[in-house]
C-alpha positions in Angstrom: 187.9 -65.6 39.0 186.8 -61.8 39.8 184.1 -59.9 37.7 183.1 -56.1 38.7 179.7 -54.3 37.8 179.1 -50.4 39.4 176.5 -48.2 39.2 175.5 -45.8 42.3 174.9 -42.3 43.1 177.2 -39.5 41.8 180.0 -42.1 41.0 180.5 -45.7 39.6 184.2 -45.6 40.5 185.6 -48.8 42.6 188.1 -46.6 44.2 185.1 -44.6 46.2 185.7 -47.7 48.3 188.4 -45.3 49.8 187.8 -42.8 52.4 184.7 -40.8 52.1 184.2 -42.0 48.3 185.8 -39.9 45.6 186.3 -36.5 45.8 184.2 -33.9 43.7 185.8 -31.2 42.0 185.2 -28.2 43.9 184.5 -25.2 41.8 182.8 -23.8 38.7 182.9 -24.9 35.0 185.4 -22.2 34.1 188.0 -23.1 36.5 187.1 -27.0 35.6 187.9 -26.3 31.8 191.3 -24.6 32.7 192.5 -27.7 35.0 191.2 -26.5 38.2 192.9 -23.3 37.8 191.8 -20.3 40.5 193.7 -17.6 40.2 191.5 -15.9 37.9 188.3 -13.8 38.5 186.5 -11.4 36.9 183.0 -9.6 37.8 180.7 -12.3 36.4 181.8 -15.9 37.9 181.8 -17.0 41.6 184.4 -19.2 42.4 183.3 -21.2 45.7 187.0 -23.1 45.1 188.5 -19.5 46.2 185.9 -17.3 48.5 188.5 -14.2 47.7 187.2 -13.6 44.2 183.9 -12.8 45.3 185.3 -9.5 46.7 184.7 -8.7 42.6 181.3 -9.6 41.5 179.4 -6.7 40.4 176.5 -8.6 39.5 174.0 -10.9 41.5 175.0 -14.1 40.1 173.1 -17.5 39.9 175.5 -20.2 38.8 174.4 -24.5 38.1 176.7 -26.8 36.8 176.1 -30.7 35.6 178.3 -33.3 34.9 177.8 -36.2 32.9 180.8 -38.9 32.8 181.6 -42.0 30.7 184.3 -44.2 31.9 185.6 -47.3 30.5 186.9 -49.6 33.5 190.0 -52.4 32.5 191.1 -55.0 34.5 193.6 -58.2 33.2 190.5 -60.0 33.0 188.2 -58.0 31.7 186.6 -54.2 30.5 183.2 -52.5 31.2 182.1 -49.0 30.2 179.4 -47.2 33.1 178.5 -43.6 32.6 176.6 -41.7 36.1 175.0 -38.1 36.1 176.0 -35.2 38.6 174.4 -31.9 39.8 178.1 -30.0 40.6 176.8 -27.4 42.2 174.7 -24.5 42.8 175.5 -20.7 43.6 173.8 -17.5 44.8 176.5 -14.5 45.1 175.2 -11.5 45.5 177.7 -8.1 45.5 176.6 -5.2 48.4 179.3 -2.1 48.6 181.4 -3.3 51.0 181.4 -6.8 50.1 179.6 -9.7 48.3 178.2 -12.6 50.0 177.0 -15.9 48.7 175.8 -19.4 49.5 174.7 -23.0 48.0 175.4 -26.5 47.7 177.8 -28.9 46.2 178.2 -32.4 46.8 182.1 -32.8 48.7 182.0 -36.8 48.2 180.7 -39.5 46.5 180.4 -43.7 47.0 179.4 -45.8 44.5 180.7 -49.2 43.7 179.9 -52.8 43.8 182.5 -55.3 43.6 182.3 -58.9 43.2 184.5 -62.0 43.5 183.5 -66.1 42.9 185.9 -68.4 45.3 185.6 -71.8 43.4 184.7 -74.4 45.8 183.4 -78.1 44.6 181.7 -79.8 41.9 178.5 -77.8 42.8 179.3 -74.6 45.5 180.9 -72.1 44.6 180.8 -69.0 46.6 180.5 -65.5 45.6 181.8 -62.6 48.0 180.6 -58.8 47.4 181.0 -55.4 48.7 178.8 -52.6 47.8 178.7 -49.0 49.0 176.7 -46.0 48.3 175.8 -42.0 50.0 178.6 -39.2 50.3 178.8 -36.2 52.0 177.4 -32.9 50.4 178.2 -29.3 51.4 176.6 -26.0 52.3 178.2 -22.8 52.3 178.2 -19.7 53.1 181.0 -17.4 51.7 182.0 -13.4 52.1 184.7 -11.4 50.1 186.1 -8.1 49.7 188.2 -6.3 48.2 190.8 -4.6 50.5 192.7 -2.8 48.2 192.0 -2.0 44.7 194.8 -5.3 43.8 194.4 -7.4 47.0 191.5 -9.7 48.0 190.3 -11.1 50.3 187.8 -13.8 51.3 186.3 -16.6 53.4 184.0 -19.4 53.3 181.9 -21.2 56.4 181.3 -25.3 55.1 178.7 -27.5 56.7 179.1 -30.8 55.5 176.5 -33.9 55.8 175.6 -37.3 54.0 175.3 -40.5 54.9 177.5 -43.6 53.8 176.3 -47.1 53.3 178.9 -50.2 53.0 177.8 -53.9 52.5 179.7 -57.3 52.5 178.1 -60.3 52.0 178.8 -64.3 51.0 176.5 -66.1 49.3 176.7 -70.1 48.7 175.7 -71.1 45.1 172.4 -73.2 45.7 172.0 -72.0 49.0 168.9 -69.5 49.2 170.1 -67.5 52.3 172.7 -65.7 52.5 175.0 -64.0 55.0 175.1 -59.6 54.7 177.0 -57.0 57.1 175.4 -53.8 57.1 177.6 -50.5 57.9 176.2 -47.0 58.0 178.1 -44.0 59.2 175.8 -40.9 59.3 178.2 -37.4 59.1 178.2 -33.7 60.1 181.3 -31.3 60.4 181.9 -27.7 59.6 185.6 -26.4 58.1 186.4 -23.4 57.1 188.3 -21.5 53.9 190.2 -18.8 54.0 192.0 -17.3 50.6 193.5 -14.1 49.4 194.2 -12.9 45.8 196.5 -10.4 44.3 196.3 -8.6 41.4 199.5 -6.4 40.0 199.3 -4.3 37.1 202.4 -4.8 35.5 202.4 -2.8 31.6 200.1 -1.9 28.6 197.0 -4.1 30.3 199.4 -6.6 31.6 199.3 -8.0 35.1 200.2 -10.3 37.4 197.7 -12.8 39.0 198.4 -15.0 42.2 196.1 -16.5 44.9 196.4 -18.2 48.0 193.6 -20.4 49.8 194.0 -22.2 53.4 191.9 -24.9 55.1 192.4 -25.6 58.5 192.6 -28.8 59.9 189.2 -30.5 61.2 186.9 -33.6 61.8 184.0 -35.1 60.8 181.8 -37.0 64.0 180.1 -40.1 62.4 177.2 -41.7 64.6 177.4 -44.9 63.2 175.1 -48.2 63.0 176.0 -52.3 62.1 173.6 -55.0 61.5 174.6 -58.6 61.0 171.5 -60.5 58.7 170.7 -63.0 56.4 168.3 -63.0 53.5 166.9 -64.9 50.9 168.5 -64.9 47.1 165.5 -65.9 45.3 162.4 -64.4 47.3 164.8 -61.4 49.1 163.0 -62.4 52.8 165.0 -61.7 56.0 165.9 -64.3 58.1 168.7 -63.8 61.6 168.5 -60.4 62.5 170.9 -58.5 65.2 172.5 -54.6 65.8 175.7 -55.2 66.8 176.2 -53.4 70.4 179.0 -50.3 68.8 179.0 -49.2 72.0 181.2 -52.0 73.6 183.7 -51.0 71.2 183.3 -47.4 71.6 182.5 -46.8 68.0 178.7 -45.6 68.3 180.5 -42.5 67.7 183.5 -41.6 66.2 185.4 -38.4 65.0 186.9 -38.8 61.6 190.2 -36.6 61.3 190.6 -35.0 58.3 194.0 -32.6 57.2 194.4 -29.7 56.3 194.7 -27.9 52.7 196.9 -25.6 50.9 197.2 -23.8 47.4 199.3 -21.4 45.5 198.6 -20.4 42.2 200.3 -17.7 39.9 200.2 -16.5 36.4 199.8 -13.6 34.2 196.9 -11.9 32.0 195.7 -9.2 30.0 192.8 -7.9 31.1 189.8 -8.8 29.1 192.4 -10.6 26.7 193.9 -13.7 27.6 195.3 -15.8 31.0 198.5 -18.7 31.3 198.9 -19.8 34.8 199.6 -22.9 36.9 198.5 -23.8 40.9 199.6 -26.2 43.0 197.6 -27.9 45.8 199.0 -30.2 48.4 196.1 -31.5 51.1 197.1 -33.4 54.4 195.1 -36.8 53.9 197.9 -38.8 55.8 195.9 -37.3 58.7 192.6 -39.6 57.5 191.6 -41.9 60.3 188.2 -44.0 60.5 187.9 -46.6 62.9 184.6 -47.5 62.0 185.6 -48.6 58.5 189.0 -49.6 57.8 190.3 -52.1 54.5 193.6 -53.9 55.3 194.7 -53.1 51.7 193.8 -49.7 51.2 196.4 -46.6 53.3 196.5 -43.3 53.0 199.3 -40.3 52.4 199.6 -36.9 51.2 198.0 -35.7 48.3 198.6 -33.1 45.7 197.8 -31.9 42.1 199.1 -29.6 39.9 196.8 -27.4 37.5 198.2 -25.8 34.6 195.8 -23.6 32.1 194.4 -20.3 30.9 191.7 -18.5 28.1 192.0 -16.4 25.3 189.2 -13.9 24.1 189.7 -12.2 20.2 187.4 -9.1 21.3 185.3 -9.3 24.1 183.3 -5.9 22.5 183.1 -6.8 19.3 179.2 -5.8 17.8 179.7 -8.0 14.0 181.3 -11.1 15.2 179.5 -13.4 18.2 183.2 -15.4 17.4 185.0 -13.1 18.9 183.3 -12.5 21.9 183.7 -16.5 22.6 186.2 -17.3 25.5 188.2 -20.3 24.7 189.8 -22.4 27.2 191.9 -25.4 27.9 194.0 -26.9 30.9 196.2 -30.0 32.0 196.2 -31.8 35.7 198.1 -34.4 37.3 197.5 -35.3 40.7 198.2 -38.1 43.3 195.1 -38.2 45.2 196.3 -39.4 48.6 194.9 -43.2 48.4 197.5 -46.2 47.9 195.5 -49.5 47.0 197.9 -52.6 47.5 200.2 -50.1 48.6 200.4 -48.5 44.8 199.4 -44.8 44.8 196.2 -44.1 43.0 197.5 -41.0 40.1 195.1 -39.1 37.8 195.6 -37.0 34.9 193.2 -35.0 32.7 193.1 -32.7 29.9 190.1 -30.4 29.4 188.8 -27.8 26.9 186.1 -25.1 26.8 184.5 -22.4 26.2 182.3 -19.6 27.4 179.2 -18.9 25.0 177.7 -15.3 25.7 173.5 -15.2 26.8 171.3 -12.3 26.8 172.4 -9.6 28.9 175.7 -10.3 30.9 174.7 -14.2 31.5 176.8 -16.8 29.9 176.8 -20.5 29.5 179.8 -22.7 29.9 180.5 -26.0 27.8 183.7 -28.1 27.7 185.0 -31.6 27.9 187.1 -33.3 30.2 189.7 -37.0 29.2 191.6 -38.3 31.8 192.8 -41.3 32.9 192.9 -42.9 36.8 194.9 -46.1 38.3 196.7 -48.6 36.4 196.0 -52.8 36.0 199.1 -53.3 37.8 198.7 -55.3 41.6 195.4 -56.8 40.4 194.2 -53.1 40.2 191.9 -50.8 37.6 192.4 -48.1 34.9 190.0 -46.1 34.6 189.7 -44.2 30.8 187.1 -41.4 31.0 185.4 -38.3 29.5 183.6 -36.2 30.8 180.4 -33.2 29.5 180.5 -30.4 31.9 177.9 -28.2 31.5 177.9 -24.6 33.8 175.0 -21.8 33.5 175.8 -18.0 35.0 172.9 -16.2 35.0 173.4 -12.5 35.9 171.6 -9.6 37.3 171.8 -6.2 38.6 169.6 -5.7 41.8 169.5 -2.3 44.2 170.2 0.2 42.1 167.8 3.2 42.6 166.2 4.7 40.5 166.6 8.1 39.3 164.0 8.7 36.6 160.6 6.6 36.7 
């Protein structure tokens, strides 16, 4: 018999038992409501998914996103529904005349999961086994683009990335009051870097064609890690053996965490201030991933990709009578393999989303879509996940340093 409950950090997900945790989806609410599409920009939006649009903000721009999610979790023996609350990201870009620079923070990763099984044993023990994780790794950047060329591009973005990641077994005896608990905490740093470059071709009457290209080298991750064998009391929660195990005998004190490297291509075409259809494809190198801290025997890794597909259309972006028409509407579509086989059964996502951008005071705009999608399967003893998804994304904008030629 096997029951699961969740609830943790940025995610409830089981499969952030994998890897780092799950993945966050790394760019603004524009490109989220367009199926992670990047090949667009214009001169109000910074896209930290592609550092070579910056090269054309003409505004300072302060950007926020939130993310709240509800997912509905089946298994052959039973469902659960668990919802969880994100802070996507937050953005400072800020245009100069050669170039724009900017810099925030996103979170990269995220673990949160509890899972539970009962072994039966006799007429009065049974014994119940559990595995619990939390933490994830969050980013800092720092990004600079230009424009080269009045249709080419180009930018690049300098990652820190840190968190801390928490796993737990334990085993606990029915009408025994202590219990047994393994404690494992890996504490990360690493840098990576971004580099991308974005063409745009004017083709006829407004017409052009976009495309975009973004690189991320290979790098690693160095985890200083710590593990504690103890046992504590079910009812009154007091601890009772206590020892560190000694990592350095096995050389994992500290560890280096290997992580591939990243590649996307996206093309379309738009009319300016008008409308966008495009499509991108990302493939990232996670048969690389290696951590020989924490390893599952039935979890392996492979290369992962997605596929984005998605654009906008705008009836009159200068229209005076109709606030309608000066609405940006969006939608997308996304199917990706993300890289982690559980029971040797690739773990696949897909998602729909749709959008739209809701003009502010000034040049500041607020974002609001949804997001349904669908993750794993019930097949192998596994879980599908059904979810939905509010994603919420402010850009506030300003003009700074211009002087002043009548006071």
């Amino acid at each position: 018999m096997s029951s699961f409950i969740f609830g943790q950090s940025n995610t409830s997900s089981p499969y952030s038992i994998g890897g780092l945790g799950e993945l966050a989806f790394k760019g603004n609410a524009i490109n989220r409501h367009m199926g992670g599409l990047d090949i667009y920009s214009d001169s109000l939006h910074a896209n930290l998914n592609n550092p070579a649009s910056f090269g054309d903000l003409k505004l300072v721009t302060y950007s926020l996103g939130l993310n709240y999610k509800s997912t509905q979790l089946s298994s052959n023996e039973t469902n659960e529904t668990i919802a969880s609350a994100s802070l996507d990201y937050f953005i400072v870009a800020i245009p100069t005349k050669k170039f724009t620079f900017g810099f925030g923070i996103l979170p990269a990763t995220s673990v949160g999961y509890r899972l539970q099984s009962v072994i039966q044993g006799d007429d009065i023990n049974n014994v119940v086994n559990q595995n619990e994780g939390s933490g994830g790794l969050n980013q800092t950047f720092f990004t600079v683009g230009f424009k080269v060329f009045s249709f080419l591009n180009f930018g690049v973005s300098a990652n820190y990335n840190f968190g801390k990641i928490k796993n737990e077994s334990s085993r606990q005896e029915q009408n025994i009051d202590y219990g047994s608990f393994y404690n494992k905490t890996s504490s990360l740093v690493g840098f990576n870097y971004r580099f991308a470059t974005q063409l745009k071709i004017p083709l006829k009457d407004k017409i052009r064609l976009d495309a975009m290209v973004f690189y991320v080298p290979s790098n690693s991750l160095t985890s200083s890690n710590e593990s504690v064998f103890f046992t504590r009391s079910i009812t009154t929660e007091n601890l009772g053996d206590f020892e560190n195990v000694d990592l350095e005998a096995f050389n994992l004190k500290e560890t280096k965490i290997s992580l591939g490297n990243q590649f996307s291509f996206g093309l379309g075409i738009s009319k300016e201030k008008k409308w966008l259809i495009g499509g991108q494809y990302t493939v990232r190198n996670s048969g690389l991933y290696v951590n020989n801290f924490i390893s599952l025997d039935n979890i392996t890794y492979a290369n992962a990709n997605r596929l984005s597909l998605g654009g906008f259309y705008l009836p009159d972006y200068s229209s005076f009578t109709s606030y309608w028409k000066r609405i940006v509407y969006r939608a997308g579509y996304r199917s990706e393999d993300t890289g982690v086989l559980f029971n040797n059964q690739p773990l696949k996502e897909t998602g729909i989303s749709f959008g739209v951008s809701l003009p502010m005071a000034g040049y500041s705009n607020a974002n609001i879509g949804l997001e349904f999608g669908k993750r794993g399967s019930k097949n192998n003893g596994l879980i599908e996940e059904s979810y939905w998804n509010l994603i919420i994304g402010l850009s506030l904008n300003d003009i700074w340093f211009i002087k002043r030629k009548f006071n």
